[in-house]
PyMOL commands that place a pseudoatom at each C-alpha (Angstrom):
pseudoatom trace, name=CA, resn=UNK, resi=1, chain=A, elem=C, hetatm=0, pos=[15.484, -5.120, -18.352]
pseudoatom trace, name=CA, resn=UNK, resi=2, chain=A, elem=C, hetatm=0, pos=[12.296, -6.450, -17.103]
pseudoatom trace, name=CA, resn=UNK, resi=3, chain=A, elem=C, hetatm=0, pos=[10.913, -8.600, -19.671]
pseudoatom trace, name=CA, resn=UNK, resi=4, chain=A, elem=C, hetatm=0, pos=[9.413, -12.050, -19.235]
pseudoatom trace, name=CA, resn=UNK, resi=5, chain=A, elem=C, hetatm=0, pos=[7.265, -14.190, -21.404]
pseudoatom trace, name=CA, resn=UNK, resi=6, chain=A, elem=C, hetatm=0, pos=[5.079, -14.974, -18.371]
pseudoatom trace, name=CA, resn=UNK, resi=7, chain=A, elem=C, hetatm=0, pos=[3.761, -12.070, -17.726]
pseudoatom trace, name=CA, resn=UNK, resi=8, chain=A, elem=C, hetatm=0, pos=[0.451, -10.743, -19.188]
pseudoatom trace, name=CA, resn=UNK, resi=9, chain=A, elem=C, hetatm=0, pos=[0.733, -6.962, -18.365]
pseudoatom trace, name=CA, resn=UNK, resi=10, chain=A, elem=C, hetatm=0, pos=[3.575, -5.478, -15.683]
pseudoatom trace, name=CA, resn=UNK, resi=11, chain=A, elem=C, hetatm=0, pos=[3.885, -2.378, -13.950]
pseudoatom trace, name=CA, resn=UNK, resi=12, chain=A, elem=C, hetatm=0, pos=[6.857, -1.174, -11.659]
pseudoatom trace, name=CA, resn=UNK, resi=13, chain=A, elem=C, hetatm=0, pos=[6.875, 0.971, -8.436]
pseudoatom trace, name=CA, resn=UNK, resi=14, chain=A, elem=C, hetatm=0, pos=[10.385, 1.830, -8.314]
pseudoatom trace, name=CA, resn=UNK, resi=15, chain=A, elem=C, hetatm=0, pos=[14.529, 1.094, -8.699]
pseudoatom trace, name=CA, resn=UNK, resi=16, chain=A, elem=C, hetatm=0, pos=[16.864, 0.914, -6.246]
pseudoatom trace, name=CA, resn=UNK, resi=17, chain=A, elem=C, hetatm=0, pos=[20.521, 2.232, -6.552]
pseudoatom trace, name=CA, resn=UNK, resi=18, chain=A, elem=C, hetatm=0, pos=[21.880, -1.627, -7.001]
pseudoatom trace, name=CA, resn=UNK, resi=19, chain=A, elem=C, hetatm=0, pos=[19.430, -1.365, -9.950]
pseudoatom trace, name=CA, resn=UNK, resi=20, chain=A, elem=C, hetatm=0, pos=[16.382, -3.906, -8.609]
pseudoatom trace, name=CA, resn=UNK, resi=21, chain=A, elem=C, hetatm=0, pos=[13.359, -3.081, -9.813]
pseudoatom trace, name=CA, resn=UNK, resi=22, chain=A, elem=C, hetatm=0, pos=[9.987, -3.955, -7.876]
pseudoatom trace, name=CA, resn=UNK, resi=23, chain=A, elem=C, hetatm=0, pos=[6.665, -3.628, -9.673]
pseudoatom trace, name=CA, resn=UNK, resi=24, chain=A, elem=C, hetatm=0, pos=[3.453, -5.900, -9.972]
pseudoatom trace, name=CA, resn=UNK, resi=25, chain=A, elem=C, hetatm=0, pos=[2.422, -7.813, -13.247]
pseudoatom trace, name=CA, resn=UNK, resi=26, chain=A, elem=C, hetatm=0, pos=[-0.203, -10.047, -14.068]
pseudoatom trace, name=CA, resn=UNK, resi=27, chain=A, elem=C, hetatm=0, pos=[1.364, -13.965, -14.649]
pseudoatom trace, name=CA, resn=UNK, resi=28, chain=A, elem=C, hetatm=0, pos=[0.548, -16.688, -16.917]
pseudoatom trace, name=CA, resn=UNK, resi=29, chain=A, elem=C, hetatm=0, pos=[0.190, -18.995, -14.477]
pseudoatom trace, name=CA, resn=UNK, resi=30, chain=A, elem=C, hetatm=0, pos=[-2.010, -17.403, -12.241]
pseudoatom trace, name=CA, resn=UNK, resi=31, chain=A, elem=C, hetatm=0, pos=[-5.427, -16.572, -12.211]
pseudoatom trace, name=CA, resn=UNK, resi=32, chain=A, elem=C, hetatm=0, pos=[-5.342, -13.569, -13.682]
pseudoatom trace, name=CA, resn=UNK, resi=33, chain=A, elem=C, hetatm=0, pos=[-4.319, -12.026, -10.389]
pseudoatom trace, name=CA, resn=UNK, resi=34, chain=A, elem=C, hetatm=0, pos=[-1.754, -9.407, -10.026]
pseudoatom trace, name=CA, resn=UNK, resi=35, chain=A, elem=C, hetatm=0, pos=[1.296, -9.927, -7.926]
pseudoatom trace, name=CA, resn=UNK, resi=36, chain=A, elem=C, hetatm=0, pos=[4.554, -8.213, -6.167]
pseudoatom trace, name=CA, resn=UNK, resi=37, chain=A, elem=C, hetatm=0, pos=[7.705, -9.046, -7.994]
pseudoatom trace, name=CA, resn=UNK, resi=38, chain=A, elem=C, hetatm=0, pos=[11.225, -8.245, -7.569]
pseudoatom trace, name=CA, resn=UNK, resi=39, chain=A, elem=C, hetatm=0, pos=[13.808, -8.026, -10.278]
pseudoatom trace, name=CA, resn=UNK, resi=40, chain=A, elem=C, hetatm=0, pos=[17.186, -8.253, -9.429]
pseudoatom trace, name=CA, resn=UNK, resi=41, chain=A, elem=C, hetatm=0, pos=[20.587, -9.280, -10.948]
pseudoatom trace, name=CA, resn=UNK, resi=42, chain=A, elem=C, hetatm=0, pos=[18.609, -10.508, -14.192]
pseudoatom trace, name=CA, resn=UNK, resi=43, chain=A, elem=C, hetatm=0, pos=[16.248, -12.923, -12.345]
pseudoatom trace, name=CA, resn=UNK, resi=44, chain=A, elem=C, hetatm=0, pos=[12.612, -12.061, -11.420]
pseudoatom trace, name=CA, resn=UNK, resi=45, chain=A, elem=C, hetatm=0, pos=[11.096, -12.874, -8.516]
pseudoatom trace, name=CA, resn=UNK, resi=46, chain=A, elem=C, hetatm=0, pos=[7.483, -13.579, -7.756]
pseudoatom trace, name=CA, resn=UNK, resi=47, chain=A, elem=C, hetatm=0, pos=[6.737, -12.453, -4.447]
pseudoatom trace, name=CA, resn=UNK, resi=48, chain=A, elem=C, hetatm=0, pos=[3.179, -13.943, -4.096]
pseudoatom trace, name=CA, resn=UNK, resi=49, chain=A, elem=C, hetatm=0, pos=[0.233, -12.861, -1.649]
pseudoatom trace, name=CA, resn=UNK, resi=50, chain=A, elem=C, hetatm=0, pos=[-0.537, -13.829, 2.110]
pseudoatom trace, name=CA, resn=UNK, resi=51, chain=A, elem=C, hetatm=0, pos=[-2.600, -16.150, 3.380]
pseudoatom trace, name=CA, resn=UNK, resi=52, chain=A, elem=C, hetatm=0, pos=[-6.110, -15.691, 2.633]
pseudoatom trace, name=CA, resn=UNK, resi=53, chain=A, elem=C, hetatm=0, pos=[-5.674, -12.518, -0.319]
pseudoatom trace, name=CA, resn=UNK, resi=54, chain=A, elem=C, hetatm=0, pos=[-5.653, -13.017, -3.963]
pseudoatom trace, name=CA, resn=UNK, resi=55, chain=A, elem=C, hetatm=0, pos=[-3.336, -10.357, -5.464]
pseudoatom trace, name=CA, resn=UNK, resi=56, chain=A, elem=C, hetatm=0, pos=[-0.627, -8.032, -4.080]
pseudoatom trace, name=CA, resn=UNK, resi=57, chain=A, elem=C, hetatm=0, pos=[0.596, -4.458, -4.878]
pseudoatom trace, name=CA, resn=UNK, resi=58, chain=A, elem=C, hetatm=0, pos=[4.329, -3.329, -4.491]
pseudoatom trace, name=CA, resn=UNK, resi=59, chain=A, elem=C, hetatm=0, pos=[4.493, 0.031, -4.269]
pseudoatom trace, name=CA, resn=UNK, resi=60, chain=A, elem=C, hetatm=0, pos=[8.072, 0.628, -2.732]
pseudoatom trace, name=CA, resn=UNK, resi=61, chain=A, elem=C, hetatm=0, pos=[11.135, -0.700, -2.698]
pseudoatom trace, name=CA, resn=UNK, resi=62, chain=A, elem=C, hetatm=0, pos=[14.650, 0.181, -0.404]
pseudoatom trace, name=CA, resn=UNK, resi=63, chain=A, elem=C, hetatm=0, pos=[18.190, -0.156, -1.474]
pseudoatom trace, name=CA, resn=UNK, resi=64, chain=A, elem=C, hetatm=0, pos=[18.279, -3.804, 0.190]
pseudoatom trace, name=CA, resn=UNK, resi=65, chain=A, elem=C, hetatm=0, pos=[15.458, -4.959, -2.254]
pseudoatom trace, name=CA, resn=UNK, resi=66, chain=A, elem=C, hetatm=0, pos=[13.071, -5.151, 0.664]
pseudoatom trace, name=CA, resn=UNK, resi=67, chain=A, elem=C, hetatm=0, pos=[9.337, -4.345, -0.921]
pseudoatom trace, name=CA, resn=UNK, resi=68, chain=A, elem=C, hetatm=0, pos=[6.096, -2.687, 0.571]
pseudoatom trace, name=CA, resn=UNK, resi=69, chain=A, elem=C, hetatm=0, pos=[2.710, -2.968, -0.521]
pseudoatom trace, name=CA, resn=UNK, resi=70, chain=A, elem=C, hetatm=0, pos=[-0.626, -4.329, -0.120]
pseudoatom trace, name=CA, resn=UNK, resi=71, chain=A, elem=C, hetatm=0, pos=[-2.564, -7.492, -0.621]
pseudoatom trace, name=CA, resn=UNK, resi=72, chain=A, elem=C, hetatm=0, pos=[-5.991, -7.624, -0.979]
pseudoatom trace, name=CA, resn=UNK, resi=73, chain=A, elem=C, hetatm=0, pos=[-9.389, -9.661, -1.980]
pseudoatom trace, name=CA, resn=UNK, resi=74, chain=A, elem=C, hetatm=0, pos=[-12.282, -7.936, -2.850]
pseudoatom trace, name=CA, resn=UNK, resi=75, chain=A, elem=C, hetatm=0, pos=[-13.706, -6.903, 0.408]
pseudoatom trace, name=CA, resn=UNK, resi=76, chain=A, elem=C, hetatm=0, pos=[-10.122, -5.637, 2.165]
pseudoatom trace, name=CA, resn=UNK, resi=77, chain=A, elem=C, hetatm=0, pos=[-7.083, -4.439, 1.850]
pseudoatom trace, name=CA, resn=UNK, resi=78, chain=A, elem=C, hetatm=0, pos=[-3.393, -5.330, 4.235]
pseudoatom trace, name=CA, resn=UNK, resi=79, chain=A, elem=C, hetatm=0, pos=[0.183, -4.127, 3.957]
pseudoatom trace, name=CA, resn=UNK, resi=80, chain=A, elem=C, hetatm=0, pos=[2.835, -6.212, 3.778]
pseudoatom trace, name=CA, resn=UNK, resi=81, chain=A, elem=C, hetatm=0, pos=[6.676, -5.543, 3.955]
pseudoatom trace, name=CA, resn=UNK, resi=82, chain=A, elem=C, hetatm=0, pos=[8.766, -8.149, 2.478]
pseudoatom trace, name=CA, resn=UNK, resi=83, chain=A, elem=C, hetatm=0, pos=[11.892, -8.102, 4.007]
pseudoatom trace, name=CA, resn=UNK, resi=84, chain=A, elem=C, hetatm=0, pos=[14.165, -10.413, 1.115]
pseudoatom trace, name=CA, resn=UNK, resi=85, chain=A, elem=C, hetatm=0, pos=[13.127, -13.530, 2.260]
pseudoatom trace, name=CA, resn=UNK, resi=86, chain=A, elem=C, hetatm=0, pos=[9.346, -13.723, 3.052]
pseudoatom trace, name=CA, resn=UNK, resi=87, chain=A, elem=C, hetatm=0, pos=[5.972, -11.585, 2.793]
pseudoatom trace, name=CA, resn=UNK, resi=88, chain=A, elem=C, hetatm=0, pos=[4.150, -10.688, 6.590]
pseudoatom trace, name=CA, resn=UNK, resi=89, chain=A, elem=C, hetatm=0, pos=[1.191, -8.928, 7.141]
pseudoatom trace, name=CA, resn=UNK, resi=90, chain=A, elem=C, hetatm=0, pos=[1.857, -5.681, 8.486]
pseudoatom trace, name=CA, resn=UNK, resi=91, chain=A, elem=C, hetatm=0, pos=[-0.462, -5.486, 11.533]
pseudoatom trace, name=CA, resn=UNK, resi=92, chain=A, elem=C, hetatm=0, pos=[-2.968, -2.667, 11.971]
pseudoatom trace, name=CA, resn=UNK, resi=93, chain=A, elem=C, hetatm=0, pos=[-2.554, -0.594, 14.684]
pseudoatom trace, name=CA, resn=UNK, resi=94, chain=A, elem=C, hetatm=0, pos=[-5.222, 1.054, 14.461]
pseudoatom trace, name=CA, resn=UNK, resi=95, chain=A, elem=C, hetatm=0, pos=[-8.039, -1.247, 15.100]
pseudoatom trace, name=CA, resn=UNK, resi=96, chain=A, elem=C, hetatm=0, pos=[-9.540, -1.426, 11.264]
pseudoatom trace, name=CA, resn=UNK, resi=97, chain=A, elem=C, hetatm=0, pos=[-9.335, -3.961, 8.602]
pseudoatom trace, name=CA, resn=UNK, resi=98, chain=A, elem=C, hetatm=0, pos=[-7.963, -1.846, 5.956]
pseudoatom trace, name=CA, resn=UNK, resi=99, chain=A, elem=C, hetatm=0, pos=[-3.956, -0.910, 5.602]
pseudoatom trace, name=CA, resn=UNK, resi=100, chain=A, elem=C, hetatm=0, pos=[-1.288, -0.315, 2.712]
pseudoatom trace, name=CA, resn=UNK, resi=101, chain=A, elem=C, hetatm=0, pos=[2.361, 0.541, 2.982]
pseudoatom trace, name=CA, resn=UNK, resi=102, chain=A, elem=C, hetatm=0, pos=[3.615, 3.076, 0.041]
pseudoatom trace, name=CA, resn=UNK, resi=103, chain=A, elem=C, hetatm=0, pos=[6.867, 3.263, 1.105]
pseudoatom trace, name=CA, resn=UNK, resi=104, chain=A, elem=C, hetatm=0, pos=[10.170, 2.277, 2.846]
pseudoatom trace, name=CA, resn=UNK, resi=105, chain=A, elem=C, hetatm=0, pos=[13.620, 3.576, 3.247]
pseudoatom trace, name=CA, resn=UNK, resi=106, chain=A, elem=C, hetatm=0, pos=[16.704, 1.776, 3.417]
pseudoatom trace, name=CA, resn=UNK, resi=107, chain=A, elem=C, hetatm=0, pos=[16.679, 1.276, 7.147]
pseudoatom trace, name=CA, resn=UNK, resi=108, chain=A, elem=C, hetatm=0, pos=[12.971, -0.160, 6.810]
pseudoatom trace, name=CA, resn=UNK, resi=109, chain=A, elem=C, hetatm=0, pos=[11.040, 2.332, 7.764]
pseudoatom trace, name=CA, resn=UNK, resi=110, chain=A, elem=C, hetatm=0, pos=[7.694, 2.451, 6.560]
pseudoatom trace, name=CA, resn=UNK, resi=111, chain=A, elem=C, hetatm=0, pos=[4.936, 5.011, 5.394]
pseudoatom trace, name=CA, resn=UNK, resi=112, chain=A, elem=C, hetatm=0, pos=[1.629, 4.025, 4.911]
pseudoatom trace, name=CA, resn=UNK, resi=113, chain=A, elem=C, hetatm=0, pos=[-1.889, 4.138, 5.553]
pseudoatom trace, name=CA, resn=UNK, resi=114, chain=A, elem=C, hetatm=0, pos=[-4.430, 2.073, 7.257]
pseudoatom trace, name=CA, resn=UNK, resi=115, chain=A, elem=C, hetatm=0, pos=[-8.133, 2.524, 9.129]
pseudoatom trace, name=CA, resn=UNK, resi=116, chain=A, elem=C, hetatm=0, pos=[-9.392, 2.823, 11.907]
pseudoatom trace, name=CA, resn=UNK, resi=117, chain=A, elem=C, hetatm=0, pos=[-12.340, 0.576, 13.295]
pseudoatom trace, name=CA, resn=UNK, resi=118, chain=A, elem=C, hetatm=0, pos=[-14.422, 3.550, 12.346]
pseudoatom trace, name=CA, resn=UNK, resi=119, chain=A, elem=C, hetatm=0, pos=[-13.051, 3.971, 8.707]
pseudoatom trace, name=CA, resn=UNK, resi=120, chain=A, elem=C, hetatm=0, pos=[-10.977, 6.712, 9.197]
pseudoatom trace, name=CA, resn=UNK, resi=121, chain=A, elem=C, hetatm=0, pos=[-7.946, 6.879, 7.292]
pseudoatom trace, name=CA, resn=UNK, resi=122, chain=A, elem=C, hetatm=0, pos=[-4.695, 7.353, 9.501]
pseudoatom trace, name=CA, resn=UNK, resi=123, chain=A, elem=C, hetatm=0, pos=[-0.890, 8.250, 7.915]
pseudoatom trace, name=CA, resn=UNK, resi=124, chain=A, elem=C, hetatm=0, pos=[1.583, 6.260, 9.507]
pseudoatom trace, name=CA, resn=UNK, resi=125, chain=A, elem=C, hetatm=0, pos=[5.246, 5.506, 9.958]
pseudoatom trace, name=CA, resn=UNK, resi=126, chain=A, elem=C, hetatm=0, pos=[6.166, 2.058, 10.973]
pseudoatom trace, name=CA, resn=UNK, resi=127, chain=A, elem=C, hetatm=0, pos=[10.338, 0.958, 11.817]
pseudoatom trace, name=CA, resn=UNK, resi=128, chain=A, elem=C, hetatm=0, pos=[10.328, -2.827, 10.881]
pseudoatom trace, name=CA, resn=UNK, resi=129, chain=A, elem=C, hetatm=0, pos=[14.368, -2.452, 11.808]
pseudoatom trace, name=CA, resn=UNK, resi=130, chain=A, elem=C, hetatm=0, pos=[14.008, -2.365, 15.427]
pseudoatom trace, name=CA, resn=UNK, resi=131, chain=A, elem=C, hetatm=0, pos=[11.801, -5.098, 17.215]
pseudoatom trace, name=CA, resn=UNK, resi=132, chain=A, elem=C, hetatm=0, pos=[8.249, -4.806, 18.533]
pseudoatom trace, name=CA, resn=UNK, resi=133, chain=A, elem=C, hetatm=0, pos=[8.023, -1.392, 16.735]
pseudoatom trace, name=CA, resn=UNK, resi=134, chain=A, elem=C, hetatm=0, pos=[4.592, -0.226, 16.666]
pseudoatom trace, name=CA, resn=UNK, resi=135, chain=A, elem=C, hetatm=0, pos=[2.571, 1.751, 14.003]
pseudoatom trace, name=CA, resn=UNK, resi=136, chain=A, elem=C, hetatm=0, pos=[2.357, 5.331, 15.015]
pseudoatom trace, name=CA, resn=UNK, resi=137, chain=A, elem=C, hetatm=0, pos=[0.092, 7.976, 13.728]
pseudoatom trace, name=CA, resn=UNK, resi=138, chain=A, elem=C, hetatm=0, pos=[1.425, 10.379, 11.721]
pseudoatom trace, name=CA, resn=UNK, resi=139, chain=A, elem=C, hetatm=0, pos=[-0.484, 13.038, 12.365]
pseudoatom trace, name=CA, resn=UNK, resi=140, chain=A, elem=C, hetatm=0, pos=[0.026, 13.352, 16.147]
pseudoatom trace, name=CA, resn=UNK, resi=141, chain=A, elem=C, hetatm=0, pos=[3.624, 13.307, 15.469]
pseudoatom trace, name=CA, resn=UNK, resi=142, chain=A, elem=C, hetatm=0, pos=[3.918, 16.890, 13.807]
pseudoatom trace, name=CA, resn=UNK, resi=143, chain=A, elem=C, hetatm=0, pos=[4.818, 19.764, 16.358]
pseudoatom trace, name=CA, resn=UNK, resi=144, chain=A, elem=C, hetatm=0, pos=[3.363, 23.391, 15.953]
pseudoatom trace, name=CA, resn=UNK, resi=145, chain=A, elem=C, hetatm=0, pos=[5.116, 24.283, 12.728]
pseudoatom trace, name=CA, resn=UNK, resi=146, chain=A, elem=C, hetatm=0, pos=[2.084, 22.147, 11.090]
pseudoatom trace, name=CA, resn=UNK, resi=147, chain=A, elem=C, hetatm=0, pos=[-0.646, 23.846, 13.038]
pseudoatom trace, name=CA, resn=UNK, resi=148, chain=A, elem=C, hetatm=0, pos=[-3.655, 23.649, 10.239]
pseudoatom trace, name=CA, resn=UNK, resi=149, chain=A, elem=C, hetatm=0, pos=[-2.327, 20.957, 8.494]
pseudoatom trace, name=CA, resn=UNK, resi=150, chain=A, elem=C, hetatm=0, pos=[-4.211, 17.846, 7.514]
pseudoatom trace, name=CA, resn=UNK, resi=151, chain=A, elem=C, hetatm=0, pos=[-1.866, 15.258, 6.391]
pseudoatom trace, name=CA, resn=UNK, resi=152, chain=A, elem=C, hetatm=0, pos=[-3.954, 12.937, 4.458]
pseudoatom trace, name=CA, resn=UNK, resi=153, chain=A, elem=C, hetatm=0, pos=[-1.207, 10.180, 2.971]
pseudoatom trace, name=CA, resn=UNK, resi=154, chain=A, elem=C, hetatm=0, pos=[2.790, 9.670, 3.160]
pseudoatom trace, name=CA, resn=UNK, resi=155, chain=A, elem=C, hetatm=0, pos=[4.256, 9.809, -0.543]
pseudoatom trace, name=CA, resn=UNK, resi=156, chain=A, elem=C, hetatm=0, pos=[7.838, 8.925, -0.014]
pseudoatom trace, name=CA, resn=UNK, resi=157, chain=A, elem=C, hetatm=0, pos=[10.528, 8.661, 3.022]
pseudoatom trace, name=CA, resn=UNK, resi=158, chain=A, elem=C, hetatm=0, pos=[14.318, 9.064, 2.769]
pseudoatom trace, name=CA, resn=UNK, resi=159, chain=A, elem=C, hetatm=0, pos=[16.830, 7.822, 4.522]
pseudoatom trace, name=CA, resn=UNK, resi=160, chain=A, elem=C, hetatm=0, pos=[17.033, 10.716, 6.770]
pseudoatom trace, name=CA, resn=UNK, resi=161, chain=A, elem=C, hetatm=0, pos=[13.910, 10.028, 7.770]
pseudoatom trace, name=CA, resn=UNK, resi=162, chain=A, elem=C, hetatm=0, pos=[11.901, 13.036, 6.225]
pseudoatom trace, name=CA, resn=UNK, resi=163, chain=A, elem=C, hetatm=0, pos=[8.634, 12.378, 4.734]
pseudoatom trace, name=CA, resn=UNK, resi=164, chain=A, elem=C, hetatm=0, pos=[7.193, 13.750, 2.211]
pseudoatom trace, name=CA, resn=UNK, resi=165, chain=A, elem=C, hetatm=0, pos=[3.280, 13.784, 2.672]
pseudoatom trace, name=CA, resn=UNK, resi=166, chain=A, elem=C, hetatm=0, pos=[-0.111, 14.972, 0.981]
pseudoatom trace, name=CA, resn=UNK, resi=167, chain=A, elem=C, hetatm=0, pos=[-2.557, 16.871, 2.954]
pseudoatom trace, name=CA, resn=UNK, resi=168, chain=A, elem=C, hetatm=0, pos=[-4.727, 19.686, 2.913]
pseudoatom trace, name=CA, resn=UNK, resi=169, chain=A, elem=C, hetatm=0, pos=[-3.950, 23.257, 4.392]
pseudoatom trace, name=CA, resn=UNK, resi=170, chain=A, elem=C, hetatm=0, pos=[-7.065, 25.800, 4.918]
pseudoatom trace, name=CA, resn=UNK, resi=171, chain=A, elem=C, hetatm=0, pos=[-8.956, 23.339, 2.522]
pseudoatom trace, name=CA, resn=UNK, resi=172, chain=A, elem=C, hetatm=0, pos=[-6.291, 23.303, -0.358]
pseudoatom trace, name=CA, resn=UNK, resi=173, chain=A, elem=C, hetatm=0, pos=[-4.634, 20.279, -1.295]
pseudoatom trace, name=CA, resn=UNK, resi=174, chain=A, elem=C, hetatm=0, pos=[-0.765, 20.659, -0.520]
pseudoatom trace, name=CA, resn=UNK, resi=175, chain=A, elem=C, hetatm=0, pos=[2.433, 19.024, -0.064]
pseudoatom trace, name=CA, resn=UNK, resi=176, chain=A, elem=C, hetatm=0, pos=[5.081, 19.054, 2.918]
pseudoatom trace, name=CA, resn=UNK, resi=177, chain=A, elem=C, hetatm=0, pos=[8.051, 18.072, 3.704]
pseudoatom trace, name=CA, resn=UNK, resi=178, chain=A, elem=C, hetatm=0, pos=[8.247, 16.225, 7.211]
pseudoatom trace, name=CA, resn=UNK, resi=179, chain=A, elem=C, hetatm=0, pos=[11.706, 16.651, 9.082]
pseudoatom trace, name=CA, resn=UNK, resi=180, chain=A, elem=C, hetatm=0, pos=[12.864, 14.463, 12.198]
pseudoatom trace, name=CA, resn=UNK, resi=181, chain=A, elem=C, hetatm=0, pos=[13.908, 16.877, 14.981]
pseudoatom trace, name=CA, resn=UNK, resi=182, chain=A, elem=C, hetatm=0, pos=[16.747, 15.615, 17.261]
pseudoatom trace, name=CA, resn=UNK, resi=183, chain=A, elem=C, hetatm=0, pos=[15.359, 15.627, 20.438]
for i in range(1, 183): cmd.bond("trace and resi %d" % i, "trace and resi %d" % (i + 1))
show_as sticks, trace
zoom trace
């Protein structure tokens, strides 16, 4: 159970099949500011911010307790994956200042969202299990079945690899299942 004096106000993102349970809570001994924790085998991690950002978000969590998030002040927002051990920035591909990861699956994959140097939001999918992997757009990944489609955010990936995303579809909010074809 998560339950610590410590905390002032907690509030989890998700559980993994070994039964960790990632979340963000407001501590004691901070500021006031939130931060990432981990809870797993009955001790409770506190995953802390990056360099430079007061609070951070998770907002998913894989079956090897690796976390995804964001960290932000009050002017910007970064993702961050933490990968068991440590918390890095996940770099912007995109050119803008502005990024989140919602998810990851168990082979650390990531789904997110970041900006572009002109503010425009971009879905993205991001393998931090294979080196020098690069952010890639989303959207520009979809073949014709998705002609129309506007995929606005990633909700979820599996380990599969399909995505499940919210976009818009002849100007009504929908949702759609994204499928890796074997090429």
């Amino acid at each position: 159970m998560v339950d610590d004096e410590s905390w002032q106000a907690t509030w989890v993102a998700g559980i993994n099949s070994r039964g960790d349970i990632a979340g963000t809570a407001v501590f004691h001994d901070h500021t006031g500011d939130a931060s990432a924790f981990l809870c797993s085998e009955g001790a409770t991690k506190d995953l802390g911010v990056l360099p430079n950002f007061n609070r951070s978000y998770a907002l998913g969590l894989n079956g090897k307790g690796h976390v995804v998030g964001h960290c932000d002040t009050k002017h910007r927002s970064v993702g961050f994956f933490w990968n068991g051990k440590s918390m890095a920035r996940l770099k912007n591909e995109f050119g803008g200042s502005e990024s989140t990861a919602l998810a990851i699956n168990y082979f650390d994959v990531i789904v997110g969202v970041a900006e572009d140097r002109y503010y425009d939001s971009h879905p993205y999918i991001l393998d931090k299990g294979t080196k020098r992997s690069r952010m890639l757009d989303l959207s520009k990944m979809i073949d014709s079945s998705g002609a129309g489609w506007t995929i606005t955010k990633p909700i979820n990936i599996n380990s599969a690899g399909q995505i499940l995303v919210q976009g818009t579809l002849d100007g009504h909010l929908r949702y759609a299942l994204l499928t890796p074809l074997d090429n």
